[in-house]
DRENDRENMI-71055 format. One record per atom (N, C-alpha, C): residue in three letters; atom name; z, x, y. Coordinates in steps of 0.05 Angstrom, whole numbers. Last residue first. Layout:
residues N
> ala  CA  Z  X  Y
...
This chain:
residues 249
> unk  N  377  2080  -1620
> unk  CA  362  2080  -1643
> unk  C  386  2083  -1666
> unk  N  416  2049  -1578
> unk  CA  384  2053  -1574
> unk  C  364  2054  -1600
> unk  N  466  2033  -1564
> unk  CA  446  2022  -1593
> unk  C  420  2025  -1586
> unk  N  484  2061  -1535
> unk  CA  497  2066  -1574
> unk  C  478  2058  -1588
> unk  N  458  2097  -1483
> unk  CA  460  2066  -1495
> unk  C  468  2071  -1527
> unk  N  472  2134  -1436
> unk  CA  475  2133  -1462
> unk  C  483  2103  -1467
> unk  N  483  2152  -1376
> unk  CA  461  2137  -1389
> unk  C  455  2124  -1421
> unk  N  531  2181  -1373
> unk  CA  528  2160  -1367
> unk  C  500  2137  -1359
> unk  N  525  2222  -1416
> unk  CA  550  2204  -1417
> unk  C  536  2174  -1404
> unk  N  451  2227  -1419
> unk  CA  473  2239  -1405
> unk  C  495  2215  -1417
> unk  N  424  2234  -1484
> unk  CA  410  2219  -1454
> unk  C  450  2224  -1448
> unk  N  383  2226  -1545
> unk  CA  405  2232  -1535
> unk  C  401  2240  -1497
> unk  N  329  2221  -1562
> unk  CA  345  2212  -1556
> unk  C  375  2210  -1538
> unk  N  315  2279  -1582
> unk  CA  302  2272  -1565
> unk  C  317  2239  -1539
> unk  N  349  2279  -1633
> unk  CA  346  2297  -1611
> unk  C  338  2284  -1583
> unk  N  315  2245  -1662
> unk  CA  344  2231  -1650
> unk  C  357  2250  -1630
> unk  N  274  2279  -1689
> unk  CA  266  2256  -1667
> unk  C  298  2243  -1652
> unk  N  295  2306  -1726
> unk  CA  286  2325  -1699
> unk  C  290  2298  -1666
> unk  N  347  2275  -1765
> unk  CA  332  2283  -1751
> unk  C  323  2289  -1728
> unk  N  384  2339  -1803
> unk  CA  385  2318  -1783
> unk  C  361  2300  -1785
> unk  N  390  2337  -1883
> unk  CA  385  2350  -1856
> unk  C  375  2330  -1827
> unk  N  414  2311  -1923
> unk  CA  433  2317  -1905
> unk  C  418  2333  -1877
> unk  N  369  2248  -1935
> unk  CA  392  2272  -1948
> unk  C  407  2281  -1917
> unk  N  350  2203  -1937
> unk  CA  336  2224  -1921
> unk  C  349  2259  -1919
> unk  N  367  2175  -1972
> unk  CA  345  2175  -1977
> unk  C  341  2203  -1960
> unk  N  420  2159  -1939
> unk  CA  423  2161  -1973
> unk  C  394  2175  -1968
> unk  N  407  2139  -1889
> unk  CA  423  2168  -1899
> unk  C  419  2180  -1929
> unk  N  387  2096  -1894
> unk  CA  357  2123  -1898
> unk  C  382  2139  -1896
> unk  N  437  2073  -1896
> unk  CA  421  2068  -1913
> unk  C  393  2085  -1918
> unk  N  456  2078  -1852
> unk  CA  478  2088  -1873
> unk  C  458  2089  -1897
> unk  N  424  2055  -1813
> unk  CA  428  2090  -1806
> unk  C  436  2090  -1836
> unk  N  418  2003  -1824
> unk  CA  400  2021  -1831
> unk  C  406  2051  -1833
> unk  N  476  1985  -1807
> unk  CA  456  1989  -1834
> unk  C  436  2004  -1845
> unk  N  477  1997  -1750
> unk  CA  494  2012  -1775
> unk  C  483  2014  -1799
> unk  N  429  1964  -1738
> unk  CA  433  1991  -1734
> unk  C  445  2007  -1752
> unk  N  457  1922  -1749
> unk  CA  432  1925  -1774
> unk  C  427  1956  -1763
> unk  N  505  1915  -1716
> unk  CA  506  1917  -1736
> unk  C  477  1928  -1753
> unk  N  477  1910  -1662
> unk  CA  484  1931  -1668
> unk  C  494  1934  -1702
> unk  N  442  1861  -1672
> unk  CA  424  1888  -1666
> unk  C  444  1915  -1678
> unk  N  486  1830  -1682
> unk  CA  470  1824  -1703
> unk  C  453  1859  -1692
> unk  N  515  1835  -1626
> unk  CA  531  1848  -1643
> unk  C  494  1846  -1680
> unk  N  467  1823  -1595
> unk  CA  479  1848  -1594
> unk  C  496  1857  -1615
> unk  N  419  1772  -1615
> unk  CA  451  1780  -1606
> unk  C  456  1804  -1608
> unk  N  374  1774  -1651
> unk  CA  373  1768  -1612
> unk  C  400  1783  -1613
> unk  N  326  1787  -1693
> unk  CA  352  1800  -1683
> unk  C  349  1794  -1647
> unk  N  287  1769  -1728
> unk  CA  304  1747  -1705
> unk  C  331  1760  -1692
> unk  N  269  1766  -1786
> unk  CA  247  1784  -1748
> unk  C  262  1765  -1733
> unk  N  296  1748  -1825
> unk  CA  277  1729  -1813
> unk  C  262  1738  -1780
> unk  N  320  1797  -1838
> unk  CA  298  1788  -1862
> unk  C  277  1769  -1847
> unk  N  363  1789  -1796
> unk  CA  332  1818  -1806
> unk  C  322  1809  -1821
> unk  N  385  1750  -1798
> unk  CA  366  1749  -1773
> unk  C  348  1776  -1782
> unk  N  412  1754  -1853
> unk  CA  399  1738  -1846
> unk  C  378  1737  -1821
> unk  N  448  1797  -1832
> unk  CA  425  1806  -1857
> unk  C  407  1784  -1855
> unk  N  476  1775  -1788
> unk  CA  462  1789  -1787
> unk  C  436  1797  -1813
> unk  N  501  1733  -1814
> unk  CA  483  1726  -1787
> unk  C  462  1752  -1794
> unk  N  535  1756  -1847
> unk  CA  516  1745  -1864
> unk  C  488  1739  -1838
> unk  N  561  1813  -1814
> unk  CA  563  1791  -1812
> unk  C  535  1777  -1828
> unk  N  595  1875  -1849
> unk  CA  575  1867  -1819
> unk  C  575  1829  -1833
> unk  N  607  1944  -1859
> unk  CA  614  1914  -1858
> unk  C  595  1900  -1837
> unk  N  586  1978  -1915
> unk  CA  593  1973  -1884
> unk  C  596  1943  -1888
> unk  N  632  1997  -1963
> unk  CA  609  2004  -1944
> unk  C  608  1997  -1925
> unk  N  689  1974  -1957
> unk  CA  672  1997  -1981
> unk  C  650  2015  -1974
> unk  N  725  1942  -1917
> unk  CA  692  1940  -1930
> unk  C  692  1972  -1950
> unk  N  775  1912  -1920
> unk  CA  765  1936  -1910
> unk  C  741  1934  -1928
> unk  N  807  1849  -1910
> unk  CA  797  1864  -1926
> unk  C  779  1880  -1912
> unk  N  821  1806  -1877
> unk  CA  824  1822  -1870
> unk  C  812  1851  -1894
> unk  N  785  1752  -1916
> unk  CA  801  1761  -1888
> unk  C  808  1789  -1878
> unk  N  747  1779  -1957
> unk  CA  769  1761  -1949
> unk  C  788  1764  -1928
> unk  N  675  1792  -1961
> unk  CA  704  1798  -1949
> unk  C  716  1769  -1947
> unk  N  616  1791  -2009
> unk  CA  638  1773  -1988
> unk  C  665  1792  -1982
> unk  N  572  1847  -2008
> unk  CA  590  1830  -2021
> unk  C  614  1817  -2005
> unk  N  507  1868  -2009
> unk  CA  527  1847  -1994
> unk  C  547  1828  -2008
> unk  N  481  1924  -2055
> unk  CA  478  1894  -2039
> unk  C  510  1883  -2023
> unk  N  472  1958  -2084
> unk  CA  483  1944  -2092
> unk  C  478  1913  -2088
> unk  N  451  2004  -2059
> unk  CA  439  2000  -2079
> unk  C  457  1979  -2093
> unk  N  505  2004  -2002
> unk  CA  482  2009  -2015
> unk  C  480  2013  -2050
> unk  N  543  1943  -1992
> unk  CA  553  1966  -2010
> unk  C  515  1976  -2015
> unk  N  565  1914  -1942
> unk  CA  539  1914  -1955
> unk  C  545  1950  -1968
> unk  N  615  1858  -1946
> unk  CA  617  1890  -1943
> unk  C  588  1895  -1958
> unk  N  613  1806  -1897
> unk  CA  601  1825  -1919
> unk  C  617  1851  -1926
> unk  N  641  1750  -1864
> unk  CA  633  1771  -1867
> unk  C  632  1788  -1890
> unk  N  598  1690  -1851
> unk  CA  613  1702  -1870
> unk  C  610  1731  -1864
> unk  N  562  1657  -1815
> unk  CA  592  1667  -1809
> unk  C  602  1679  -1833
> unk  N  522  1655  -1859
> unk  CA  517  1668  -1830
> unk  C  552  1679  -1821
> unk  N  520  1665  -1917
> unk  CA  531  1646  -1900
> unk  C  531  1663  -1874
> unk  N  470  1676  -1977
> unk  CA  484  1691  -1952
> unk  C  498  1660  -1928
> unk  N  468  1642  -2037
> unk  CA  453  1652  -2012
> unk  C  484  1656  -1989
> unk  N  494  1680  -2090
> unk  CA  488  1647  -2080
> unk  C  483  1658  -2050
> unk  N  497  1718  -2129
> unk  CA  467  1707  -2122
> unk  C  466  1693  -2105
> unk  N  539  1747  -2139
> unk  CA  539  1718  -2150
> unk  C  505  1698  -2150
> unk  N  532  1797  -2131
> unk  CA  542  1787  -2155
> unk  C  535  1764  -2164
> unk  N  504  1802  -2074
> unk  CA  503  1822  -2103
> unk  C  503  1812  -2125
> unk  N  481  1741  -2049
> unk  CA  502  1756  -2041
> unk  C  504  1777  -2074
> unk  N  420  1735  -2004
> unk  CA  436  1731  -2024
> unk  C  459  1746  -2024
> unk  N  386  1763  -1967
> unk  CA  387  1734  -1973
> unk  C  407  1724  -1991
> unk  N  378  1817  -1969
> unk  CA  382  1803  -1943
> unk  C  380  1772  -1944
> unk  N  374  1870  -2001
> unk  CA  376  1846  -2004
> unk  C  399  1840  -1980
> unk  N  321  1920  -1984
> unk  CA  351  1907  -1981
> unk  C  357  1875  -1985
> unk  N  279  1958  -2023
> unk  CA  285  1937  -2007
> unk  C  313  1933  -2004
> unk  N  266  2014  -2034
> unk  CA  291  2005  -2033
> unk  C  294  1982  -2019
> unk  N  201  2023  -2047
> unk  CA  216  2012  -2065
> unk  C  257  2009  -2066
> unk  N  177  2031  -1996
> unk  CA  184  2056  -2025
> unk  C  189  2047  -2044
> unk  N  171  1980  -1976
> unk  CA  158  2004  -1982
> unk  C  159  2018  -2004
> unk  N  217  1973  -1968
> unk  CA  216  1964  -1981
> unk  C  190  1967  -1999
> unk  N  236  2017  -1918
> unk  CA  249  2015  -1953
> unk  C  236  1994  -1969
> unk  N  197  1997  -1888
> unk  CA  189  2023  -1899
> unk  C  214  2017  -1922
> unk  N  214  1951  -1863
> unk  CA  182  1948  -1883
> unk  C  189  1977  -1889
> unk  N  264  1974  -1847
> unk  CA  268  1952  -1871
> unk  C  237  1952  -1882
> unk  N  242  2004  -1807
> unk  CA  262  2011  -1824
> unk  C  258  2001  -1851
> unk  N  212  1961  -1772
> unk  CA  201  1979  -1791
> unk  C  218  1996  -1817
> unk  N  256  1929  -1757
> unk  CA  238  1913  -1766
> unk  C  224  1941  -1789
> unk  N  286  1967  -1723
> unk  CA  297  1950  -1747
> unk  C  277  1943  -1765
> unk  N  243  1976  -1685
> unk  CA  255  1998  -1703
> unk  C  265  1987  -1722
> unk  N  246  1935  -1655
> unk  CA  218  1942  -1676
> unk  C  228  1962  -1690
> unk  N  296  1924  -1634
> unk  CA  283  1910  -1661
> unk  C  257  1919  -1675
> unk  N  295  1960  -1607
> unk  CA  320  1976  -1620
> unk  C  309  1944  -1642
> unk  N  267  1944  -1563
> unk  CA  254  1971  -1577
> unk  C  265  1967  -1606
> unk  N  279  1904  -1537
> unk  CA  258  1903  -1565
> unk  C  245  1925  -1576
> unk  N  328  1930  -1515
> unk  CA  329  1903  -1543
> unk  C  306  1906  -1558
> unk  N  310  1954  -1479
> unk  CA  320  1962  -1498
> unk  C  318  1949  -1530
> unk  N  240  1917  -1459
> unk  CA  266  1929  -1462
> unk  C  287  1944  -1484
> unk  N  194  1912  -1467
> unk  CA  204  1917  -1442
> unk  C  225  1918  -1434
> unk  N  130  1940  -1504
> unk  CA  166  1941  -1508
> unk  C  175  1934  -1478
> unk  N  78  1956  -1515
> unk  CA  86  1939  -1489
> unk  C  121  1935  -1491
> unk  N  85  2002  -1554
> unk  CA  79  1997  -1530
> unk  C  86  1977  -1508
> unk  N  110  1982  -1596
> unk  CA  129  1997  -1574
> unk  C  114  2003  -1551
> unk  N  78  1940  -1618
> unk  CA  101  1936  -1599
> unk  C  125  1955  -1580
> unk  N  40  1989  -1631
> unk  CA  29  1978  -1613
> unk  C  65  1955  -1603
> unk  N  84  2009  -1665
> unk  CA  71  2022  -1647
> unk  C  61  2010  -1633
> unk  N  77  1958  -1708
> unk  CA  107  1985  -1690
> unk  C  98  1990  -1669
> unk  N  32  1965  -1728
> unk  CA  47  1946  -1706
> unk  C  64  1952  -1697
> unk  N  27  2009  -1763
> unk  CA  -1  2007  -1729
> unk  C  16  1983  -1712
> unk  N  58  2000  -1795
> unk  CA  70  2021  -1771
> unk  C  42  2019  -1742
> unk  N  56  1945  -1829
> unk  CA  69  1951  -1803
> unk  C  72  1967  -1784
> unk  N  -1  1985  -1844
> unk  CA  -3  1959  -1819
> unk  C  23  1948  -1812
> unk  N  21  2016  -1868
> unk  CA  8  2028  -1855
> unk  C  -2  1998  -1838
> unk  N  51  1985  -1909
> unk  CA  59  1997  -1892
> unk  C  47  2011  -1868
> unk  N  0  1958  -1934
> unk  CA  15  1946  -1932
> unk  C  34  1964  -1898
> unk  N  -17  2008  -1970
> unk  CA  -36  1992  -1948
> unk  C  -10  1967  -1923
> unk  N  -5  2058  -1981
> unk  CA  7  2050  -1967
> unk  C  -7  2032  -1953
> unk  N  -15  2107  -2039
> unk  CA  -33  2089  -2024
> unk  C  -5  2071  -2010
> unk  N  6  2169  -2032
> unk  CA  10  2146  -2056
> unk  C  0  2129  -2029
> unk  N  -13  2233  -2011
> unk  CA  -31  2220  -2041
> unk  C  -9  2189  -2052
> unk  N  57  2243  -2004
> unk  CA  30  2253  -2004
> unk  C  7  2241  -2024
> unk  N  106  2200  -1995
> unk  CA  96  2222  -2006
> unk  C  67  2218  -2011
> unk  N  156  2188  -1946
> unk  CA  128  2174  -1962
> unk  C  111  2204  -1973
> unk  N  197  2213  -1916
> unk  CA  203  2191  -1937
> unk  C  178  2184  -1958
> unk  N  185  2245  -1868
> unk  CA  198  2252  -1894
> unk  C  202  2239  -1916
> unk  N  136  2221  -1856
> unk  CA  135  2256  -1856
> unk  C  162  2261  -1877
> unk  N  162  2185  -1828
> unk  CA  142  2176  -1857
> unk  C  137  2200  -1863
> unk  N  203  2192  -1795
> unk  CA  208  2173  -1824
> unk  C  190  2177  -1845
> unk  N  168  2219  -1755
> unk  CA  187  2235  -1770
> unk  C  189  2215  -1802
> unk  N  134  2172  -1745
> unk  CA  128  2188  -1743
> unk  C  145  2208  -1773
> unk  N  184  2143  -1713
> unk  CA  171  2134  -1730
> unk  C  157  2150  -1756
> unk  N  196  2179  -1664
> unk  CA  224  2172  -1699
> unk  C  208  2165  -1718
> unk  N  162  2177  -1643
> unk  CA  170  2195  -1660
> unk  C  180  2196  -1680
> unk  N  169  2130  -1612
> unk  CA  143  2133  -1631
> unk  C  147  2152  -1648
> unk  N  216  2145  -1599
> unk  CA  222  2112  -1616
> unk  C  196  2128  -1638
> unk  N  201  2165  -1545
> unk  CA  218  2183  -1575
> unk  C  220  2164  -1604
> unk  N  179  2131  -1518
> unk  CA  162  2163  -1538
> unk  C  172  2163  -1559
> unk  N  195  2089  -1494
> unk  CA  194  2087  -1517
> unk  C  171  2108  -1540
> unk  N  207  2109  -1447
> unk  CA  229  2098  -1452
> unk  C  218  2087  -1483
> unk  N  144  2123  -1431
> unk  CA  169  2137  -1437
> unk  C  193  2140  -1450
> unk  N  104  2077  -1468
> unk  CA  108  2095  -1437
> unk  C  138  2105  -1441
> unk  N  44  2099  -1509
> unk  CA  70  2092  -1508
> unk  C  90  2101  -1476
> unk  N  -16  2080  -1511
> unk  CA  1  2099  -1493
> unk  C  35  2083  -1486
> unk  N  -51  2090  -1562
> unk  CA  -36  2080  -1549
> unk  C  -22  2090  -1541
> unk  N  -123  2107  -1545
> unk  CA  -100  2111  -1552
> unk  C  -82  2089  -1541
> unk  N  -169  2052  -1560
> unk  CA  -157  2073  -1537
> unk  C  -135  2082  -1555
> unk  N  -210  2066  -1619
> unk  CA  -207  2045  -1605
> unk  C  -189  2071  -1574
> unk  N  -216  2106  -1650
> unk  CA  -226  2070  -1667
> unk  C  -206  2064  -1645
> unk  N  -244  2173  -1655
> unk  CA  -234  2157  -1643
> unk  C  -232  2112  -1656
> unk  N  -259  2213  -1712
> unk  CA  -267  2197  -1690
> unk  C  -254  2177  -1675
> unk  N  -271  2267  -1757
> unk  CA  -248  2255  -1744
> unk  C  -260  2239  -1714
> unk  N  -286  2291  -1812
> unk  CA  -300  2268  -1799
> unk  C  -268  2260  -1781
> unk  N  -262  2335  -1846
> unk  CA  -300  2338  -1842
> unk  C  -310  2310  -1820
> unk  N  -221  2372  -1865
> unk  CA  -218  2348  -1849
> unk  C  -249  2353  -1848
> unk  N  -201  2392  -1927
> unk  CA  -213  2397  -1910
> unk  C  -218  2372  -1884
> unk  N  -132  2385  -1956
> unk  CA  -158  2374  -1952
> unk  C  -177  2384  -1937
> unk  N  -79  2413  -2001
> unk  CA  -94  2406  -1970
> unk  C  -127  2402  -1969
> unk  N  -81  2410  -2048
> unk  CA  -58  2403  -2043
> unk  C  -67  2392  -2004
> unk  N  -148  2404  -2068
> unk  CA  -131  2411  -2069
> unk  C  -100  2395  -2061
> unk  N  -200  2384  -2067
> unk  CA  -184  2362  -2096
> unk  C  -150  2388  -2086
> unk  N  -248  2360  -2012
> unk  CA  -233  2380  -2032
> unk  C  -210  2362  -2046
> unk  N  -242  2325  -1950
> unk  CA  -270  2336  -1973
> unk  C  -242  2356  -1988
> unk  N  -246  2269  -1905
> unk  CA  -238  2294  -1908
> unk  C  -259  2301  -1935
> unk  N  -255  2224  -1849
> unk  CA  -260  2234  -1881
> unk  C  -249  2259  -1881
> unk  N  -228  2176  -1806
> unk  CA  -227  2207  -1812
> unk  C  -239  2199  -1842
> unk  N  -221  2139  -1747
> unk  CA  -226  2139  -1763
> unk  C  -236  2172  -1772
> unk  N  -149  2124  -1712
> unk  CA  -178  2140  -1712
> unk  C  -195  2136  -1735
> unk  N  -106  2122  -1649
> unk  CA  -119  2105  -1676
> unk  C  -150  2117  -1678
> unk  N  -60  2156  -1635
> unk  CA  -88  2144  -1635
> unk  C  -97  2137  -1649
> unk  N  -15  2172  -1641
> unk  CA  -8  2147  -1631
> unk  C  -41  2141  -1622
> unk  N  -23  2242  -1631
> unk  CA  1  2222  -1643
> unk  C  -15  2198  -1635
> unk  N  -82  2275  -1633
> unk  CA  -58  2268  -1620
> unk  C  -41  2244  -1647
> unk  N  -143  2289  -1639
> unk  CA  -115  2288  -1666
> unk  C  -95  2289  -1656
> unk  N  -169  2296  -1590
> unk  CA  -167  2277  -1599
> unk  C  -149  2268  -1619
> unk  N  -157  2355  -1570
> unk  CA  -147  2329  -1558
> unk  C  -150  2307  -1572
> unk  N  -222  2379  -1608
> unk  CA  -201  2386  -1588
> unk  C  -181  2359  -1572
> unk  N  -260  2362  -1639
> unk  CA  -229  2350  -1645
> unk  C  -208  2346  -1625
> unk  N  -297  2379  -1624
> unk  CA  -295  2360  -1608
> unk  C  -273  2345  -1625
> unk  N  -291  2447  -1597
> unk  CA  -292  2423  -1612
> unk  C  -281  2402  -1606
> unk  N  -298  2481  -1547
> unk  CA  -327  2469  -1561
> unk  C  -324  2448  -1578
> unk  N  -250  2507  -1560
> unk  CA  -262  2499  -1525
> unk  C  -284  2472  -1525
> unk  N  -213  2512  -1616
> unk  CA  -238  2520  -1599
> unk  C  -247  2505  -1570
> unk  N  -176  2486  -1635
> unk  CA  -169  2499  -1615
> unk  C  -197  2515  -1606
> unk  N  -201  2474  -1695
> unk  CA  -196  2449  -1667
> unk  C  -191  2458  -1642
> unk  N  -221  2498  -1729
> unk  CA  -238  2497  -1703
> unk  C  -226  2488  -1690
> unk  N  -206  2455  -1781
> unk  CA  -221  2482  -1779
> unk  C  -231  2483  -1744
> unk  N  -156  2427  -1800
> unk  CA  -182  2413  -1783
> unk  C  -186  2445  -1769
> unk  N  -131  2408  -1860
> unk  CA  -136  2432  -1842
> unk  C  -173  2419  -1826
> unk  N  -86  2364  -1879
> unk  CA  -118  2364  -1884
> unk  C  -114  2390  -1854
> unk  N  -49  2312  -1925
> unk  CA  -55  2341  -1907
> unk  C  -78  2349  -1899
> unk  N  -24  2251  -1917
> unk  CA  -55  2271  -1931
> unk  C  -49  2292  -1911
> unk  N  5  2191  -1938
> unk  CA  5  2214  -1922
> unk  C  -15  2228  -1930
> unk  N  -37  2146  -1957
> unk  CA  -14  2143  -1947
> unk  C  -18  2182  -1929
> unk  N  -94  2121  -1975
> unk  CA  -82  2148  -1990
> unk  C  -57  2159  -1985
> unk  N  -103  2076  -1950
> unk  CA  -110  2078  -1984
> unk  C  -99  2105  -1994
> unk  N  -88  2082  -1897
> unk  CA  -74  2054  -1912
> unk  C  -84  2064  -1947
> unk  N  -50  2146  -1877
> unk  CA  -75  2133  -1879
> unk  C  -70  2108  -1891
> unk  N  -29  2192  -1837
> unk  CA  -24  2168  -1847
> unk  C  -47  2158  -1854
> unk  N  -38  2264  -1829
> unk  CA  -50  2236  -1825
> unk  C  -32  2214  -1846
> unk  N  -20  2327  -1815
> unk  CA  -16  2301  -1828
> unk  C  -22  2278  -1819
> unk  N  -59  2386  -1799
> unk  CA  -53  2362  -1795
> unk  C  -45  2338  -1811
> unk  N  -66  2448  -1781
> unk  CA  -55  2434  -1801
> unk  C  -44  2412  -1797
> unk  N  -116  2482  -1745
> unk  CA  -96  2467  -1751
> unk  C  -83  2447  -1776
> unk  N  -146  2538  -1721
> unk  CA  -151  2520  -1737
> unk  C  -112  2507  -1736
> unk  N  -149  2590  -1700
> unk  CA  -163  2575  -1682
> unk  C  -165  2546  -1695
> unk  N  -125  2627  -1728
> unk  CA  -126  2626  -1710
> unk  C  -136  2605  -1687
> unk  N  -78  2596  -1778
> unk  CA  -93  2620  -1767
> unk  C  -99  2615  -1737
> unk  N  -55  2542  -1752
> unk  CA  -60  2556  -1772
> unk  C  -86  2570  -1772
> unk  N  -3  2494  -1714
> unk  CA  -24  2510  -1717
> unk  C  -26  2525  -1747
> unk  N  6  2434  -1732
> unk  CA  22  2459  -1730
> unk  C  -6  2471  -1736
> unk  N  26  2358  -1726
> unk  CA  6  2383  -1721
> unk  C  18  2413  -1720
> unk  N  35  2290  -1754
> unk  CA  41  2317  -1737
> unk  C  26  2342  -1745
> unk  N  15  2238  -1755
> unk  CA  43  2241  -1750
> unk  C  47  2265  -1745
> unk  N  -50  2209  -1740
> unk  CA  -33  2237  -1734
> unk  C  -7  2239  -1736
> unk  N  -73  2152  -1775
> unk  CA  -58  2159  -1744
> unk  C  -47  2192  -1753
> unk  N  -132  2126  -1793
> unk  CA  -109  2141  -1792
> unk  C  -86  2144  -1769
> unk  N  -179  2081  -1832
> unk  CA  -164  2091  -1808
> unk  C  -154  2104  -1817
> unk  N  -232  2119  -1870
> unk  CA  -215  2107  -1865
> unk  C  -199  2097  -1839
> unk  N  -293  2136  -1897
> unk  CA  -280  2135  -1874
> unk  C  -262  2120  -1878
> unk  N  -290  2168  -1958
> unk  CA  -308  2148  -1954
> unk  C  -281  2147  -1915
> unk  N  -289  2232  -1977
> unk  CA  -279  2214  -1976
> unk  C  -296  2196  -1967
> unk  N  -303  2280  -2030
> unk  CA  -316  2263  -1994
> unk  C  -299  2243  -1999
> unk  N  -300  2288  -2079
> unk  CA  -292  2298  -2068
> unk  C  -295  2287  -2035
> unk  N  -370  2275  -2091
> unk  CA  -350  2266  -2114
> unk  C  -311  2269  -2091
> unk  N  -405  2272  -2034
> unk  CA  -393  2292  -2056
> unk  C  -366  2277  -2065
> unk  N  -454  2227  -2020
> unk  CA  -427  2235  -2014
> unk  C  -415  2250  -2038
């Protein structure tokens, strides 16, 4: 194996854009090398047998070859069925997708994250409702900041340390943390209920107001990180006046 060869890994495809003529430019997720660029020479040929396979949401095993910024792709093979996410939870797979395309940088190992997102995905597959869409999304949100290194403190309170009270309400100030409200007091950041930081740390978002709150959270929270340009995948989301669920994603 050339110094430069990779050894097989899994991957998944987060996204594809042609180059030159008959070749493509593909980002893979991987668990030892995280995102990777890699040009898969031929794929739009008739004959290769990439053709169709470097989709979204298949699980694959790949090597690649070279020390540049982009890789040569030299080994791309199927590791099991695709997952066939069904409708009401494409765009979810996307979002996913989009998050790590903008947040996780090229060449840093992600073993950890790269087995919540193969679970994401396989729960957005069988997903059978809104609810457990709008928790696997929570759920990954939070493994991907903590990921990077912005975990959220979801057990304690900023200042004092002393553990979170379910009925208490917060003001969760980012890079700070969850600080108590007194009665009517206006939050700083967002406001939301100790229930809630508590049911996301423990994978237990049942109640609507706990789902819709960690929603707010998270949005306010990859805002910081993801800067000011939209994203593509929340496009896709958006659904008539009178189909429109608030707390989808």
């Amino acid at each position: 194996m050339s110094p430069r060869q990779t050894a097989l890994q899994p991957a998944y495809v987060l996204h594809q854009r042609a180059w030159r003529d008959s070749s493509a430019i593909v980002e893979l997720f991987t668990p030892e090398h995280g995102r990777v660029g890699v040009v898969a020479k031929g794929i739009k040929r008739p004959r290769s047998p990439w053709r169709g396979l470097l989709q979204p949401f298949q699980p694959l095993l790949v090597a690649w070859q070279g020390g540049g910024e982009l890789k040569t792709l030299t080994v791309a093979e199927p590791q099991g069925m695709a997952l066939r996410l069904p409708p009401s939870s494409l765009a979810s797979g996307f979002y996913l997708n989009e998050l790590l395309m903008r947040l996780v940088a090229r060449q840093d190992a992600q073993l950890t994250l790269f087995g919540c997102y193969d679970a994401s995905l396989r729960a957005l597959a069988t997903a059978k409702d809104e609810a457990a869409l709008e928790r696997t999304l929570r759920y990954f949100e939070r493994d991907l900041l903590t990921a990077l290194g912005y975990a959220l403190a979801l057990d304690h309170e900023a200042e004092t340390g002393r553990p979170l009270r379910s009925a208490q309400r917060y003001d969760y100030q980012i890079e700070r943390g969850p600080l108590p409200l007194a009665g009517d007091d206006e939050a700083q950041g967002i406001a939301l209920h100790g229930e809630t930081l508590l049911a996301l740390r423990a994978q237990r978002l049942q109640g609507e107001r706990e789902r819709r709150e960690a929603k707010r959270l998270m949005r306010a929270v990859l805002a910081r990180y993801l800067g000011p340009k939209p994203l593509a995948s929340r496009q896709m989301l958006v659904r008539p006046a009178s189909a429109r669920n608030e707390t989808s994603e």
